[in-house]
The first five atom37 places (N, CA, C, CB, O) and aatype in JSON, in Angstrom:
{
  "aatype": [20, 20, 20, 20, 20, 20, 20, 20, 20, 20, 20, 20, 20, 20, 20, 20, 20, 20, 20, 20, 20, 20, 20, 20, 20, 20, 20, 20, 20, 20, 20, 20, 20, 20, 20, 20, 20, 20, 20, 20, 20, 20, 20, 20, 20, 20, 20, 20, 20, 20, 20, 20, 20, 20, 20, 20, 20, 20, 20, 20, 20, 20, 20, 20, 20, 20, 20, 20, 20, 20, 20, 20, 20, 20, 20, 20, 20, 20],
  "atom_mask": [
    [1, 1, 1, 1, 1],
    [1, 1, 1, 1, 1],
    [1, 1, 1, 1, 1],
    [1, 1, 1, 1, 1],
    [1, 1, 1, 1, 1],
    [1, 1, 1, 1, 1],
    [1, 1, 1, 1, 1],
    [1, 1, 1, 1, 1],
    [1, 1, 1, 1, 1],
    [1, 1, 1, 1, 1],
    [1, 1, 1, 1, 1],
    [1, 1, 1, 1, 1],
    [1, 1, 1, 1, 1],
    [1, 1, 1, 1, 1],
    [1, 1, 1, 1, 1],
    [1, 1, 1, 1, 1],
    [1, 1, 1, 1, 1],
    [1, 1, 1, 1, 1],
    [1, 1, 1, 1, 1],
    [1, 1, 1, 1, 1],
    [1, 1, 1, 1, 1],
    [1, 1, 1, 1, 1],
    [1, 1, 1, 1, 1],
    [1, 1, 1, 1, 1],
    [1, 1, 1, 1, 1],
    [1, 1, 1, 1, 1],
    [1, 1, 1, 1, 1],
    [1, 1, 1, 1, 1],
    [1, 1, 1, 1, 1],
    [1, 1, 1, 1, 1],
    [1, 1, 1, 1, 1],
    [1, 1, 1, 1, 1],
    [1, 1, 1, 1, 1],
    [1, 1, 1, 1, 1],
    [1, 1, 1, 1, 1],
    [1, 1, 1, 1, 1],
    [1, 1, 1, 1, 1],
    [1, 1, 1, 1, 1],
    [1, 1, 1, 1, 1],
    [1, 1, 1, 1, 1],
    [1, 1, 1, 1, 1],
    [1, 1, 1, 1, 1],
    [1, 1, 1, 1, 1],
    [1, 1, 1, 1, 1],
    [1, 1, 1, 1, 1],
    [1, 1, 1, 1, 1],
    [1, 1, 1, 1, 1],
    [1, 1, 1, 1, 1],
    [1, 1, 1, 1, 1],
    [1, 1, 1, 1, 1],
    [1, 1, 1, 1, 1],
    [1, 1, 1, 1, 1],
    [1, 1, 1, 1, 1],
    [1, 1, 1, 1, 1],
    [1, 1, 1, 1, 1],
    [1, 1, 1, 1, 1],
    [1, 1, 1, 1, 1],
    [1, 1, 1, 1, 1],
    [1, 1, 1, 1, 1],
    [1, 1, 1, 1, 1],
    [1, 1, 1, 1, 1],
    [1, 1, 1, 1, 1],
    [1, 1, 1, 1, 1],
    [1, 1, 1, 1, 1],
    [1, 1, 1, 1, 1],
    [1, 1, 1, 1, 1],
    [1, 1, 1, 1, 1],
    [1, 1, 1, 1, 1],
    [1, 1, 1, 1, 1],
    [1, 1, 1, 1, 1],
    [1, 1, 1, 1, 1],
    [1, 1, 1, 1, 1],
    [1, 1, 1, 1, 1],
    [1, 1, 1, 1, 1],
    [1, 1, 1, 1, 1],
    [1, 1, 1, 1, 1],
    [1, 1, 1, 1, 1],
    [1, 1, 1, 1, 1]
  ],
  "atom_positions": [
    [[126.08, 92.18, 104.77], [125.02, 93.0, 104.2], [125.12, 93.04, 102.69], [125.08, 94.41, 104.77], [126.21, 92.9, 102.15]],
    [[124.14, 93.2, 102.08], [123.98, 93.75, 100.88], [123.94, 94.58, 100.07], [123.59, 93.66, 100.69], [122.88, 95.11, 99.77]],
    [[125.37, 94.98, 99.39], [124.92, 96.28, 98.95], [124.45, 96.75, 97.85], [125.63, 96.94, 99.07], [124.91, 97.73, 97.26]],
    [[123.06, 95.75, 97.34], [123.34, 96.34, 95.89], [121.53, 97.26, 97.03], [123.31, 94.84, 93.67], [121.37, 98.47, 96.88]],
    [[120.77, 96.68, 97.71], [119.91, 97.29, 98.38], [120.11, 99.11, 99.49], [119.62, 96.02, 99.13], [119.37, 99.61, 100.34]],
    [[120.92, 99.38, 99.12], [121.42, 100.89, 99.78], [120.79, 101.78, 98.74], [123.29, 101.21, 99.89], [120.8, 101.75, 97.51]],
    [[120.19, 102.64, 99.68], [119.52, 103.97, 98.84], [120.14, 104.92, 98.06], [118.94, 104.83, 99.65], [120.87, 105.72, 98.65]],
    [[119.99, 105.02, 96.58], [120.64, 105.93, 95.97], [119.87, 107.07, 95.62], [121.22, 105.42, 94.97], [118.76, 107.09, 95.08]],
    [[120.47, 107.86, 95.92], [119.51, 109.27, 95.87], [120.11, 109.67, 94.12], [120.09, 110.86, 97.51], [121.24, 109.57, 93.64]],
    [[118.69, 110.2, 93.43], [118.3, 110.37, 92.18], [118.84, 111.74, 92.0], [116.8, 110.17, 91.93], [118.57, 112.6, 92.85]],
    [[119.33, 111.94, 91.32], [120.39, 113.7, 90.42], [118.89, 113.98, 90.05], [122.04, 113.54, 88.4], [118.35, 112.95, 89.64]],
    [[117.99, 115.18, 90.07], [117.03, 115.67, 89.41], [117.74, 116.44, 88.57], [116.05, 116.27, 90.12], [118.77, 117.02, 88.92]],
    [[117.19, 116.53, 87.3], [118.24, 117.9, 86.7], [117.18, 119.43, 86.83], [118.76, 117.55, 84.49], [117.57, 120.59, 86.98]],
    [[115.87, 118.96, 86.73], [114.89, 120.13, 86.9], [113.95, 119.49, 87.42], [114.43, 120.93, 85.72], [113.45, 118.42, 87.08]],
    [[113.58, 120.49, 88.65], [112.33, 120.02, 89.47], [111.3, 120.58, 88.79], [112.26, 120.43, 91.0], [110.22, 120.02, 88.98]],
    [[111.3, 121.5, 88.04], [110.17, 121.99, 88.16], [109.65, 121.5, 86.52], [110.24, 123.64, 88.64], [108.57, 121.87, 86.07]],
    [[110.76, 120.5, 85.64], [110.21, 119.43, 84.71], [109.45, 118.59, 85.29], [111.12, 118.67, 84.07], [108.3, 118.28, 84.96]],
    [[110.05, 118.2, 86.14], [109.49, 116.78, 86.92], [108.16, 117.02, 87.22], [110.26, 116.36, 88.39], [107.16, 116.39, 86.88]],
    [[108.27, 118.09, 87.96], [106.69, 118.48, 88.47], [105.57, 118.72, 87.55], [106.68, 119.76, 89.22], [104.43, 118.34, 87.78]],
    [[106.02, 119.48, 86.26], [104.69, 119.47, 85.3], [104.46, 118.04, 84.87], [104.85, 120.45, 83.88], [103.36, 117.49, 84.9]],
    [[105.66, 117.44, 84.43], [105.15, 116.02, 83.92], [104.91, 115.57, 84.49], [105.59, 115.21, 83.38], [104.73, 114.46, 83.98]],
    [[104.54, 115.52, 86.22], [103.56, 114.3, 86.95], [101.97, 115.17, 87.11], [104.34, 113.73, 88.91], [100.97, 114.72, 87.66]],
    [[102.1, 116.29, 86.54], [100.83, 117.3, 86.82], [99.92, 116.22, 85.25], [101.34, 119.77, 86.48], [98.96, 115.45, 85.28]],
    [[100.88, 116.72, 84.04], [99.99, 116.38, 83.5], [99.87, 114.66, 83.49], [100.1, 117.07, 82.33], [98.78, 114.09, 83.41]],
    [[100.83, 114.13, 83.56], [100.59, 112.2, 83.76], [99.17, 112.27, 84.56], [102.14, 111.11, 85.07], [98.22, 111.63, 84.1]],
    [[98.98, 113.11, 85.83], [97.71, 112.72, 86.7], [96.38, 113.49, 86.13], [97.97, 113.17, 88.37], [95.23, 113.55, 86.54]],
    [[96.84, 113.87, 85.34], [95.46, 114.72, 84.75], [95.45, 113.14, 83.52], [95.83, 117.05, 83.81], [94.66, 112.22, 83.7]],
    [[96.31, 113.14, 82.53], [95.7, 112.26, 81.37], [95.21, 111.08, 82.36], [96.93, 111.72, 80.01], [94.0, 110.89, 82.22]],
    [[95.79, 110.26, 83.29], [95.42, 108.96, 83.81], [94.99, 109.39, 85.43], [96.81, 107.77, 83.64], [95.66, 108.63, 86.14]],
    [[94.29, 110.15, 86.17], [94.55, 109.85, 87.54], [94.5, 108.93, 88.87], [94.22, 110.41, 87.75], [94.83, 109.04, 90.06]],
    [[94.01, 108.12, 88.14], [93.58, 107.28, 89.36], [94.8, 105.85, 89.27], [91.61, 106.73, 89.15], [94.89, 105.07, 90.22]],
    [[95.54, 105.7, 88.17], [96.59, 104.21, 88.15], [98.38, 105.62, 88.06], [96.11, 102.57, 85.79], [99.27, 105.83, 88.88]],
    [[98.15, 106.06, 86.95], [99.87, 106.53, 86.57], [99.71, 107.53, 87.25], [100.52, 106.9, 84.96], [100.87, 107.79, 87.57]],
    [[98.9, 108.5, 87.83], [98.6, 110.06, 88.51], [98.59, 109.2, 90.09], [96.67, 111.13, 87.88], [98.3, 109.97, 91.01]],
    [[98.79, 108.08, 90.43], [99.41, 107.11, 91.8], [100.42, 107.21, 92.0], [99.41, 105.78, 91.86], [101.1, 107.73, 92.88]],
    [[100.61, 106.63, 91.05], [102.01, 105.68, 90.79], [102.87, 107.01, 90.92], [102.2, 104.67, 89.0], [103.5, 107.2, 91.96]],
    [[102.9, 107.86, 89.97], [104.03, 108.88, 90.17], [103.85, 109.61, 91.06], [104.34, 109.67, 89.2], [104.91, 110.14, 91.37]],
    [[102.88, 110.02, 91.77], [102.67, 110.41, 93.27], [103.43, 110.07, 94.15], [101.64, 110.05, 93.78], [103.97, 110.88, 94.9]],
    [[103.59, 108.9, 94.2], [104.09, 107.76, 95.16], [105.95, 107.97, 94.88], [103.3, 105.89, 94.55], [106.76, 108.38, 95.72]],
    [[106.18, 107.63, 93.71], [107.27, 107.88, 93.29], [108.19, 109.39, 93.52], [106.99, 107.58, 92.1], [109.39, 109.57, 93.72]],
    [[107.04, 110.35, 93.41], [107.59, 111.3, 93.85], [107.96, 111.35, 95.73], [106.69, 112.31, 93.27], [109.02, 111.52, 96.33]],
    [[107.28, 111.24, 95.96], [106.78, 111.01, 97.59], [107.85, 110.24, 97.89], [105.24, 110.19, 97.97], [107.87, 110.27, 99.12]],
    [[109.04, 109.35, 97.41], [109.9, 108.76, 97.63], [110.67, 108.73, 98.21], [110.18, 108.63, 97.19], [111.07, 108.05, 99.15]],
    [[111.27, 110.3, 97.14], [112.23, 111.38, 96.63], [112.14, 112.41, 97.92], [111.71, 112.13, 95.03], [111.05, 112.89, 98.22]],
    [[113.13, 112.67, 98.53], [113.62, 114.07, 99.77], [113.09, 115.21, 98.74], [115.86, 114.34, 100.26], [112.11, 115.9, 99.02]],
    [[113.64, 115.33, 97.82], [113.41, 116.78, 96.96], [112.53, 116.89, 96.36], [114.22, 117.19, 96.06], [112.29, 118.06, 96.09]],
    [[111.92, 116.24, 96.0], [110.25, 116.0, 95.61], [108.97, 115.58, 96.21], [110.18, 115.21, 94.83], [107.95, 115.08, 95.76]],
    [[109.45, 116.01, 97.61], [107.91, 115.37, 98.3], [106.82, 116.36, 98.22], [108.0, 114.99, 100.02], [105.61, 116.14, 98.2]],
    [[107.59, 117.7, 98.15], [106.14, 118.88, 98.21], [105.89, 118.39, 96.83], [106.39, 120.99, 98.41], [105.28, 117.33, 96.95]],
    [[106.02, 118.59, 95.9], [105.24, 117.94, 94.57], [104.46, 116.8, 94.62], [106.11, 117.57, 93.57], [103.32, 116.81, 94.17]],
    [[104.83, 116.04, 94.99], [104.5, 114.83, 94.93], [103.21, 114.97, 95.96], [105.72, 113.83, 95.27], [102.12, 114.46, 95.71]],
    [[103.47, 115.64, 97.0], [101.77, 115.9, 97.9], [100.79, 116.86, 96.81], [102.0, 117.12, 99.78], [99.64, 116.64, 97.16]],
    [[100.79, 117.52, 96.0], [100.79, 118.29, 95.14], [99.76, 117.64, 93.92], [102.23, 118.56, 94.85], [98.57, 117.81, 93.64]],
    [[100.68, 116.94, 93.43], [100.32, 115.96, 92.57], [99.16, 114.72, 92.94], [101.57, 115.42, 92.28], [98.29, 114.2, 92.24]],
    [[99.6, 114.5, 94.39], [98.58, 113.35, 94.64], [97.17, 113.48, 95.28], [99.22, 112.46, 95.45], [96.39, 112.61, 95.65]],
    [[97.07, 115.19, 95.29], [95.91, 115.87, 95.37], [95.31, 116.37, 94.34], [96.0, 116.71, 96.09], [94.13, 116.69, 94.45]],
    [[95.89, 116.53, 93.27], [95.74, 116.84, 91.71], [94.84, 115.26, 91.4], [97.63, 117.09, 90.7], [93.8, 115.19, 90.75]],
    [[95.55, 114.1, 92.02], [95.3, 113.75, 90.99], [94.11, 112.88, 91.37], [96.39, 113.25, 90.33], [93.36, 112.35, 90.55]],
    [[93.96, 112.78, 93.05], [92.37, 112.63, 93.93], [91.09, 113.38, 93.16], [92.47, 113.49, 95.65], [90.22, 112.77, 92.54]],
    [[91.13, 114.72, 93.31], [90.05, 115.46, 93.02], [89.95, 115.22, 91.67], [90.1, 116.84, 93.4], [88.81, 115.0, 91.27]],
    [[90.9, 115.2, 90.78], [90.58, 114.89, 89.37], [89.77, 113.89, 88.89], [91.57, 114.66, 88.79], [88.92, 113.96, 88.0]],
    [[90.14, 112.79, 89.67], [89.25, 111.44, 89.58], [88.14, 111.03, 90.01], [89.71, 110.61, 89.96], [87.36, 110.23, 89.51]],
    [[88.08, 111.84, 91.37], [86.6, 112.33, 91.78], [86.06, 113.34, 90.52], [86.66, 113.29, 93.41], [85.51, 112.63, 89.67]],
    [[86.06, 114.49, 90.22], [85.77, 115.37, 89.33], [85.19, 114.03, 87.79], [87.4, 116.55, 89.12], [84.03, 114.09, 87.39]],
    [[85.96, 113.24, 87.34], [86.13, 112.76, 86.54], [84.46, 111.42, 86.48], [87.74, 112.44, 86.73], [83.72, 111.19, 85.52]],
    [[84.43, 110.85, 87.88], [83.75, 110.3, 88.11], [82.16, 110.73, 87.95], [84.23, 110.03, 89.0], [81.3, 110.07, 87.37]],
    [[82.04, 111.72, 88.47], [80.69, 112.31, 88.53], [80.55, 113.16, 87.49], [80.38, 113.0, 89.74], [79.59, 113.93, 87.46]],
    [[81.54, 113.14, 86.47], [81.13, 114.06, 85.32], [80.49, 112.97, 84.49], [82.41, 114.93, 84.51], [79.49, 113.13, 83.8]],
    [[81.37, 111.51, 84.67], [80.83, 110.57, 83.5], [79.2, 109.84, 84.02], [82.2, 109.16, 83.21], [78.23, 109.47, 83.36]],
    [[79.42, 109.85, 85.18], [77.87, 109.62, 85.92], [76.84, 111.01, 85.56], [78.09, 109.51, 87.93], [75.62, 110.88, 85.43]],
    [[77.28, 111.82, 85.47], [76.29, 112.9, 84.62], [76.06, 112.74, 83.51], [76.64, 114.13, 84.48], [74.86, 112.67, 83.23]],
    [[76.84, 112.63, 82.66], [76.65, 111.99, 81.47], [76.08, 110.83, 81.4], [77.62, 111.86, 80.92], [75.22, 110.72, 80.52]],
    [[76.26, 110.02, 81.98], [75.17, 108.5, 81.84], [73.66, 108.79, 82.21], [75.66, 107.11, 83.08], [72.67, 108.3, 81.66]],
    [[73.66, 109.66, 83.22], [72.04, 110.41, 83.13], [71.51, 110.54, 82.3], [71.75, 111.53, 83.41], [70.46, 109.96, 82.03]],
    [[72.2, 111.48, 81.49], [71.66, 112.7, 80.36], [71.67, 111.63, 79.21], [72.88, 114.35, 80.0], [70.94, 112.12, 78.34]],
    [[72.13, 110.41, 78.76], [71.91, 109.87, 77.78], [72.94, 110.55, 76.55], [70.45, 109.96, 77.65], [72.65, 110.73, 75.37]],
    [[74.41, 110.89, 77.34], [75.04, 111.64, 76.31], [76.2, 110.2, 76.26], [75.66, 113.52, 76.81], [76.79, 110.0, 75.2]],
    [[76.42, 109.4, 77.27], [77.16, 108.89, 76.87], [76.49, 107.07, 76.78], [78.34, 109.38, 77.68], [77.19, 106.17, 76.31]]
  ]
}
């Protein structure tokens, strides 16, 4: 066997750092890095409630995001 492939579980030093900085990562980007660290969290034993958290943050955001800029293409604002 191989061992450089064995799961190493990650030292968090603060969850509840971790958690704002994937809040706001999925708010500035949600639909590629507001994934990605979703996923990443979702990995993690100690970070999965965040990470479900986050990857609902960062769904509706992008929906939200979508139909705001399609409103705007209406209105001739953008």
């Amino acid at each position: 066997m191989i061992d450089s492939f064995k799961k190493e579980e990650i030292n968090i030093s603060s969850k509840r750092k971790w958690f704002i900085m994937g809040i706001i990562i999925a708010i500035l980007n949600p639909i590629f890095s507001g994934l990605v660290i979703s996923y990443a969290f979702l990995t993690e034993q100690k970070l999965r409630n965040e990470g479900k958290i986050i990857l609902v943050i960062s769904f509706v955001w992008s929906i939200i995001l979508a139909y705001l800029i399609e409103l705007l293409k209406s209105g001739d604002y953008i």
